[in-house]
C-alpha positions in Angstrom: -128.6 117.5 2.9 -127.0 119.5 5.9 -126.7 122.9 5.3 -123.4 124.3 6.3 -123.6 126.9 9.5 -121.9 130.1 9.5 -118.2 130.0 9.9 -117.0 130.8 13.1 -113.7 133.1 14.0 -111.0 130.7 14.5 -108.5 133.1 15.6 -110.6 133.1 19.0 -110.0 130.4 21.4 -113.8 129.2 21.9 -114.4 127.9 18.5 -111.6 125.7 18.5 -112.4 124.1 21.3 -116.1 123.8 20.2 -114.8 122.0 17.5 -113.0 119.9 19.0 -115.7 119.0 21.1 -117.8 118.6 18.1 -114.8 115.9 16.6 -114.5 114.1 19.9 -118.7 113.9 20.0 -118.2 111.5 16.4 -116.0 109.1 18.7 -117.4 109.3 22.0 -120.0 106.6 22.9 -118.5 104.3 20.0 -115.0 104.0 19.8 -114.0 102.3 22.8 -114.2 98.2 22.7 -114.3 97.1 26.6 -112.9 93.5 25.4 -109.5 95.5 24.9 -108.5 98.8 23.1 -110.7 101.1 20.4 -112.2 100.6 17.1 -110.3 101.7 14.0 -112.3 101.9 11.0 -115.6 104.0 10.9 -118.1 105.1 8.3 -119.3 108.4 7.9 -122.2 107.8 10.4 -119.7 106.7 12.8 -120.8 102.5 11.8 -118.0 100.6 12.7 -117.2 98.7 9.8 -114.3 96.7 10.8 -114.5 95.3 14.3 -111.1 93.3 14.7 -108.6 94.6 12.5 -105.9 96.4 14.6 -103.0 99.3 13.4 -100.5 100.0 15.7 -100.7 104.2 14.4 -104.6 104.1 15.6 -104.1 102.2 18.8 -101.3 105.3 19.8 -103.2 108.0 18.5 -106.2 107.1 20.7 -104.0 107.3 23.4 -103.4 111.2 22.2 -106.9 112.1 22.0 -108.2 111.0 24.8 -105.2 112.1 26.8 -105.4 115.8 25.5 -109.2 115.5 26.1 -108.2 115.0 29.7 -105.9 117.7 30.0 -108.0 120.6 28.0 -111.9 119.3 29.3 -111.0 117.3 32.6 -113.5 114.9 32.5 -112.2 111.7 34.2 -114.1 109.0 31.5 -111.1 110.3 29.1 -108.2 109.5 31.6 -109.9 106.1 31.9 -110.1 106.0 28.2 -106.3 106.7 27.8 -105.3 103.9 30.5 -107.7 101.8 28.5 -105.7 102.3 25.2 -102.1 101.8 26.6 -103.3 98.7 28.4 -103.7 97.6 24.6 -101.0 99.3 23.4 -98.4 97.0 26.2 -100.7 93.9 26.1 -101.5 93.5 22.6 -99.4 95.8 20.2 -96.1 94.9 22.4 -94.3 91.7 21.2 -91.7 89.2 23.1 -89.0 90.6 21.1 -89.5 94.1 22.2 -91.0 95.5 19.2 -94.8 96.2 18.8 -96.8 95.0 16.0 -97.6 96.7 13.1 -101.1 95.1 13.0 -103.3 92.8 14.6 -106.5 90.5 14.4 -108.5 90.7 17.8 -110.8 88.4 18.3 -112.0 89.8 21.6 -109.6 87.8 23.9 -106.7 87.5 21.7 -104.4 89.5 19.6 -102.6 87.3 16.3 -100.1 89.5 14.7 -100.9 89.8 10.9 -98.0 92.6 10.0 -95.1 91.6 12.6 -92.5 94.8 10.9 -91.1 97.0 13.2 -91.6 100.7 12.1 -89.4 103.6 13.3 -92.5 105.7 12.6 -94.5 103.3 14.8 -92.3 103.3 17.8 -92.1 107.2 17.5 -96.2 107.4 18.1 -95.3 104.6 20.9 -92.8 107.4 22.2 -95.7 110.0 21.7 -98.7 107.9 23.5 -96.6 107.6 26.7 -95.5 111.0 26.3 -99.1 112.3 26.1 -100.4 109.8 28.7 -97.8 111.0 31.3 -99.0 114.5 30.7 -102.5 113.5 31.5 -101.0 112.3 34.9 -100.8 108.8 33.7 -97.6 108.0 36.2 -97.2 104.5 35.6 -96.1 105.2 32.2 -93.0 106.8 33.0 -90.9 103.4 32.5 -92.6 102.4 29.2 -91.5 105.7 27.9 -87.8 105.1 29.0 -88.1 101.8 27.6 -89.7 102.7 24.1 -87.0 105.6 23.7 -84.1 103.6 24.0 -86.3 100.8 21.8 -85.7 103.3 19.0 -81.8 104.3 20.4 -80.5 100.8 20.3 -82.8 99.5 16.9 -83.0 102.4 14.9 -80.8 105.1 15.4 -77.9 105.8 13.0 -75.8 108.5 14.8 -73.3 109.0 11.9 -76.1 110.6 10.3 -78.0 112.0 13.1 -81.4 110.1 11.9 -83.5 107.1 12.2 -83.6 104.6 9.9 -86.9 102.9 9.1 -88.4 99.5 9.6 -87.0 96.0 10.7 -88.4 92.8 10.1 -89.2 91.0 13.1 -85.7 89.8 13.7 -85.2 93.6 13.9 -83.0 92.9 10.8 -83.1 96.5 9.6 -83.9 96.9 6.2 -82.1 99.3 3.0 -85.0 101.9 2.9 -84.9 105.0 4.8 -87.3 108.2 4.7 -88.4 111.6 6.6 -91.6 111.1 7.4 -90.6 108.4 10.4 -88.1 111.3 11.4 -90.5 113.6 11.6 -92.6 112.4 13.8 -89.9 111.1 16.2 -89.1 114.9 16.2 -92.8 115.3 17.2 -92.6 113.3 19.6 -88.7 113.9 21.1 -90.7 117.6 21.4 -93.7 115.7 23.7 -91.2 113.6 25.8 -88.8 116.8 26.7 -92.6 118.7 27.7 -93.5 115.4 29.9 -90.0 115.1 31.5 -88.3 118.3 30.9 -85.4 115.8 30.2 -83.0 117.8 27.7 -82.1 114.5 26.0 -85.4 114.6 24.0 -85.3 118.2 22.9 -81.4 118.0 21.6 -82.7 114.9 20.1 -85.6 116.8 18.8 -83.4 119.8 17.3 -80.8 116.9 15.6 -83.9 115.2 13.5 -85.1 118.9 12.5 -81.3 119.7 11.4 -80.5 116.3 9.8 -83.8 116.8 7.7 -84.5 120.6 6.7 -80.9 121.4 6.3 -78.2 118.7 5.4 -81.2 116.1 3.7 -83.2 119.1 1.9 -80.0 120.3 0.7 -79.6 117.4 -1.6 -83.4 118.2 -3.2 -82.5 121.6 -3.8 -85.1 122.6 -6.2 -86.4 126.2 -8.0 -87.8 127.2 -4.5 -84.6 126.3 -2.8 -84.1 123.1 -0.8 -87.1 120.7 -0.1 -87.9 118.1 2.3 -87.9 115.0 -0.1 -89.7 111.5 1.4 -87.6 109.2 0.1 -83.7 107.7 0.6 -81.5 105.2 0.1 -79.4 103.5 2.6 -76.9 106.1 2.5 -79.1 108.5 2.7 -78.8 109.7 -0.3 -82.0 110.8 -2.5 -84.5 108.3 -3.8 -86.1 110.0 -6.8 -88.2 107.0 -7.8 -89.4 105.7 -4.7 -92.9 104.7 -5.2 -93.4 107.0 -8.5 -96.1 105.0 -9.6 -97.8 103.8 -6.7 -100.4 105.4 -4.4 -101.3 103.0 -2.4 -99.1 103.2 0.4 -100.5 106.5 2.5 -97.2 106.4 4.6 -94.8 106.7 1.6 -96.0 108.9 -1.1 -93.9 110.0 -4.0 -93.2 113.2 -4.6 -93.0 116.9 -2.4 -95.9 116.3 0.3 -97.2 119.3 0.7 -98.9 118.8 4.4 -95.3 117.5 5.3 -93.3 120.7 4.2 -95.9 122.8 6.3 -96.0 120.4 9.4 -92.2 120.7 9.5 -92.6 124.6 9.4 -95.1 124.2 13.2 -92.4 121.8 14.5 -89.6 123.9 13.7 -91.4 127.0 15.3 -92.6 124.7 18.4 -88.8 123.5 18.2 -88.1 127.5 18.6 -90.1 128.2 21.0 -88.9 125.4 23.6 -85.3 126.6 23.4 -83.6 129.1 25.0 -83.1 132.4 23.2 -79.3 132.1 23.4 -79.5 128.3 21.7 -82.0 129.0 18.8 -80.2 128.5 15.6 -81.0 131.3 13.0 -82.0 128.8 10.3 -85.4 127.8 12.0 -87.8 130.5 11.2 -86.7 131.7 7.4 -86.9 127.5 7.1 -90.4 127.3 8.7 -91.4 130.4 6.5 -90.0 128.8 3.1 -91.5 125.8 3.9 -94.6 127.0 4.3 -94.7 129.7 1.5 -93.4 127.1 -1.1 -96.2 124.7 0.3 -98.8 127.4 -0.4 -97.4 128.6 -4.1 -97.4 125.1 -5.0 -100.1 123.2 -3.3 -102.8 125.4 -2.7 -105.6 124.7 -6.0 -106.7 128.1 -7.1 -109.9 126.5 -9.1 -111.4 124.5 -6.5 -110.1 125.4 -3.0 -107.8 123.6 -1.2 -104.5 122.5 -0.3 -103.4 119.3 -3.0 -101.8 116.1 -1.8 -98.4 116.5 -3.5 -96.0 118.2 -5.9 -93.0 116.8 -8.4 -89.7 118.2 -8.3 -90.6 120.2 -11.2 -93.1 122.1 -9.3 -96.2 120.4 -11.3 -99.0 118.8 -8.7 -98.3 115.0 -9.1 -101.5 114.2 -6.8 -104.5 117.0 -6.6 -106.4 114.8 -4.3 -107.6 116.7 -1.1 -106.5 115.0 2.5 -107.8 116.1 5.7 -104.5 116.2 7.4 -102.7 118.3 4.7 -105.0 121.0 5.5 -105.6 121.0 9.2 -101.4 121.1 9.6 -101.0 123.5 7.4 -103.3 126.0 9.2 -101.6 124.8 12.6 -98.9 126.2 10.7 -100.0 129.4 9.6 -101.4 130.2 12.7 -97.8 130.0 14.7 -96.2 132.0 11.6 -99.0 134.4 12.0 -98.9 134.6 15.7 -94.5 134.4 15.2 -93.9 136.9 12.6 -96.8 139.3 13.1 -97.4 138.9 9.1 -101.4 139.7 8.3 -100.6 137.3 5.3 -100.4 133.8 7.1 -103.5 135.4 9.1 -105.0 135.3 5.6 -104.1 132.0 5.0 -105.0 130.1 8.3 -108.4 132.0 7.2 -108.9 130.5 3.7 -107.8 126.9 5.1 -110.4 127.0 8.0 -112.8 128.4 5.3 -111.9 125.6 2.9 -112.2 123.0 5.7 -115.3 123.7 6.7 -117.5 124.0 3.2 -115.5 121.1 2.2 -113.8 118.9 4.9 -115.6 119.0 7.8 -118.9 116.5 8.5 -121.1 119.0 10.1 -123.6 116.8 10.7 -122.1 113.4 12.2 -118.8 114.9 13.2 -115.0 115.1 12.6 -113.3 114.9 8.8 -113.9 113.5 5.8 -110.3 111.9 4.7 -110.2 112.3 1.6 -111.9 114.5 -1.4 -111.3 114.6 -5.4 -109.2 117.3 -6.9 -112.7 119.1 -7.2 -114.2 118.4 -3.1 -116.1 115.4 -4.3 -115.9 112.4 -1.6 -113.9 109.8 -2.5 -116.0 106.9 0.1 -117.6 106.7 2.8 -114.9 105.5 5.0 -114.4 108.7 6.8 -111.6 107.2 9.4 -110.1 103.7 8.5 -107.1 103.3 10.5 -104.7 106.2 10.9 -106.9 108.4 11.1 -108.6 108.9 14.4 -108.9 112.5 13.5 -105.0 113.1 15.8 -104.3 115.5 12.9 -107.6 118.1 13.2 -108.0 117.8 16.9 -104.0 118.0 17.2 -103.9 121.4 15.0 -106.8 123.1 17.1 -104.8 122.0 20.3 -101.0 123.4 18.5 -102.9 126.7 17.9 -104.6 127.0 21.2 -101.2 126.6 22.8 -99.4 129.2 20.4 -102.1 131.5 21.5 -101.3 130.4 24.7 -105.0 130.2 25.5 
């Protein structure tokens, strides 16, 4: 059994990026497959336990972390690494019709599509790879992030409502069911494109998702802690409250408030701030970000065992008290920009207990990176720590948002 070192100061910059040193260490050496692209799905010793299976959201993210590798460390193998995933990416995920797959068999030569739907949320980490990659001075990107913005302009946008809508069959016939969490992380990575290209575009496009979302949509889930972020909606856009009530399978459309998804809009509306010019900030952004957040904490965090839970009900009762890596390394990207915002002690105190939490609980101090997933009471679920999605985006991502609100 490893025993857990001390826990370090995370408010100073040289823990974080030992950290994320220590999560990149679980990947290094094993993740990359030379016949084309990475390996998704890992066991807690880092066995690879699926070889050929394929998700479009893994074959971006690596893209991200080995591009912000580059950037913050400068070793050249992770440059190389994030050509290596794009080449994928463009070869493999990338489909005659314009569209990339959702997921793939490779045998080692050859990619068959086994999910051919186009997701909004997909294209919006395609967006975010070639954003990423061109910051890492990947210059022969530049066109296939031209071309995979406009991808989602002509397929996906909905301009009436200032919003994406959310997957197409591979006809691109777009289908009746529409949700945030694709929004959200175009606005992530509308944010990523305007830093790579200082092309206003992406940033006004950036600030219309945030609007659309955490005003006009949360205004329809107006609840006892005021207006919410709900995840799920109709064609109209109006509020699905039944939307996958009684399934928990599908990791990318959970029912119910998601607690990690409240708090990541609070960091994106203060990185949202913090990009525009003082004179164009609209007032609503920071007590949003701060009532996001707050309500995320009231609600979410569990008070028995630790932790930040998986989601709430409209009613404010926790509908899922499972514990998710991601839930809790966003929300303490979140508290450190509130802290480092507002000068409030208080969201000090929480990014504190959250790193705290993580690291009894979370973090694999002995192989590296997160677990995924605990039980309401920190027990581990499996010992798949990263099937794909994971990738571990989320933790490294959060060390590198609070690095760069410290400006460090």
């Amino acid at each position: 059994m490893t025993t857990t070192p001390p826990l370090p100061d995370f408010r100073r910059p040289e823990p974080l990026l030992a950290h994320i040193r220590h999560t990149l260490a679980f990947y290094d050496g094993r993740c990359r497959d030379d016949s084309g692209g990475f390996f998704h799905f890992y066991k807690d010793d880092g066995t690879v336990y699926d070889r050929r299976t394929r998700h479009l959201v893994s074959s971006t993210r690596f893209v991200f972390t080995q591009a912000m590798a580059f950037r913050r460390f400068g070793e050249q193998r992770y440059q190389d690494n994030t050509r290596h995933a794009l080449r994928f990416l463009q070869q493999a995920h990338l489909q005659p019709n314009g569209g990339y797959a959702w997921q793939l068999d490779w045998d080692g030569s050859k990619a068959t599509v086994q999910d051919s739907t186009n997701h909004c949320y997909g294209l919006a980490f395609v967006v975010l790879a070639h954003a990423h990659a061109l910051m890492a001075g990947v210059e022969e990107v530049r066109a296939g992030l031209d071309a995979s913005f406009a991808l989602m302009e002509q397929r996906f946008w909905e301009p009436s409502r200032g919003l994406y809508a959310d997957e197409a069959d591979a006809a691109w016939k777009v289908g009746s069911y529409r949700g945030q969490n694709a929004n959200m992380h175009s606005c992530e990575a509308m944010i990523a494109a305007y830093d790579a290209t200082k092309d206003a575009k992406y940033l006004q496009r950036a600030l219309t998702l945030a609007e659309s979302i955490t005003q006009r949509q949360a205004a329809l889930a107006d609840t006892q802690d005021g207006p919410l972020v709900w995840e799920h909606y109709r064609a109209d856009w109006s509020v699905d409250w039944d939307y996958n009530r009684d399934d928990k399978t599908n990791i990318f459309r959970p029912w119910g408030f998601q607690t990690g998804h409240l708090t990541e809009w609070a960091k994106l509306l203060l990185q949202l701030e913090t990009h525009l010019p003082a004179d164009q900030r609209p007032a609503w952004l920071l007590p949003t970000a701060r009532r996001f957040f707050d309500t995320a904490m009231r609600r979410g965090w569990d008070a028995t065992h630790g932790g930040l839970v998986y989601g709430f009900a409209p009613d404010g009762s926790v509908c899922d008290g499972d514990k998710y890596f991601w839930v809790q390394a966003e929300s303490l990207a979140a508290a450190a920009l509130l802290a480092l915002r507002t000068g409030d002690a208080g969201y000090w105190g929480w990014y504190d207990k959250l790193w705290g939490y993580s690291w009894a609980h979370m973090i694999d101090h002995e192989h590296g990176a997160w677990y995924r997933i605990l039980t309401p009471d920190n027990r581990k679920i499996s010992d798949e720590k990263s099937p794909a999605g994971k990738v571990d985006y989320h933790t490294m991502g959060a060390c590198y948002d609070v690095l760069r609100g410290m400006k460090a």
